[in-house]
N, C-alpha and C positions, 0 to 999 in steps of 0.2 A: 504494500500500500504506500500511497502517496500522500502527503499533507493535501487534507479534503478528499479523500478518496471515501467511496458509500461503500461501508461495509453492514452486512448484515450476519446478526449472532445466535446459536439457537444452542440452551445447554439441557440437555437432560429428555428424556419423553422419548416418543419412536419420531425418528427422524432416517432421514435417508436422502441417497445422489443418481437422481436418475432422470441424464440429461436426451434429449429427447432429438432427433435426427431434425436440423434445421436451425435448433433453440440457439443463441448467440454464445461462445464459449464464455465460459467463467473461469477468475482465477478463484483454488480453494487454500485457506487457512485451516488447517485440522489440529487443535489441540486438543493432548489427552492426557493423563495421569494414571500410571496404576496399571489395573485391568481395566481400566476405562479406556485402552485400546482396543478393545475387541469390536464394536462396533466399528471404528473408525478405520480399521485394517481391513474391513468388511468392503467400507467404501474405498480404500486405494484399491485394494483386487479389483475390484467391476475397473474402474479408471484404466489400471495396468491394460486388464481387457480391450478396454475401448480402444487405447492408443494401439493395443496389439491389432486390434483386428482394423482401424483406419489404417494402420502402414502397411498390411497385408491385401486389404481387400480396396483400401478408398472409400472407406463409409461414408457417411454423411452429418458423423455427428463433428464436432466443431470443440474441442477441449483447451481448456487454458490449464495451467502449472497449479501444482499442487505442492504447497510446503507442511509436512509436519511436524510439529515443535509435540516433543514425548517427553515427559516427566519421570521417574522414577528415585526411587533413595539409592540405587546400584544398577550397574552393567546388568546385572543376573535377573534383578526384577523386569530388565526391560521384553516384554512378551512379543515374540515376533520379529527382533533385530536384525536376526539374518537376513527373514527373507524382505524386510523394508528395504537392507544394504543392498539384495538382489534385485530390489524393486530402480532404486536410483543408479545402477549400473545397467540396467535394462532401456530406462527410459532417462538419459540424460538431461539435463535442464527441465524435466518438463515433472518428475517427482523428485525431491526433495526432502530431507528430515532433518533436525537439529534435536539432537539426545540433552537432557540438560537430566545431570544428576545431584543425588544432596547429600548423601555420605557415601559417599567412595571409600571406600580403605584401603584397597587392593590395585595392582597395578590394570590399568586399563589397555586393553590389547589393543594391536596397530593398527588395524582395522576398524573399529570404535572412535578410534584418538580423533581424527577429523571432522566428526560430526557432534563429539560430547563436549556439553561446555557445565559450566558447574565445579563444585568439588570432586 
């Protein structure tokens, strides 16, 4: 986002990302805490999907970048890391994540190191 940029925020309830062949691409912010990635991993899968299947087939749908900002107290709590890491090596610039952790103790692997910020 941009100074004055419209952003719209939605926490909690059933929500969902299901952009529709035509619909104007949007960029997504996805923040999450915890196990409160489980949903949120739900929605980059279908995205990964999308982008897989427009650069294979030419769909029609229209996607903007997705950043997500994941919380945890450690490396180990973070659910799903690998394959987020597989997700932003698959689909460069266009998924994103920034890991932020609160007690580290333990050395953070090389792999991790570029995307965790925090303790």
């Amino acid at each position: 986002c941009t100074l004055d940029s419209e952003v719209a925020l939605r926490v909690g309830g059933d929500f969902f990302f299901d952009p529709q062949p035509g619909d104007s691409p949007v960029n997504l912010v996805l923040i999450a805490g915890g196990v409160g990635i489980n949903p949120l991993f739900s929605i980059l899968l279908h995205i990964a999907d999308l982008h897989g299947y427009q650069e294979g087939k030419g769909n029609r749908h229209k996607l903007g970048t997705v950043k997500l900002y994941y919380s945890a107290k450690n490396t180990s709590e973070l659910l799903f890391k690998k394959n987020i890491l597989g997700l932003m090596k698959a689909f460069p610039g266009k998924i994103t994540c920034c890991f932020h952790v609160t007690q580290q103790r333990s050395q953070i692997c090389k792999e991790l190191q570029p995307h965790i910020t925090g303790k």
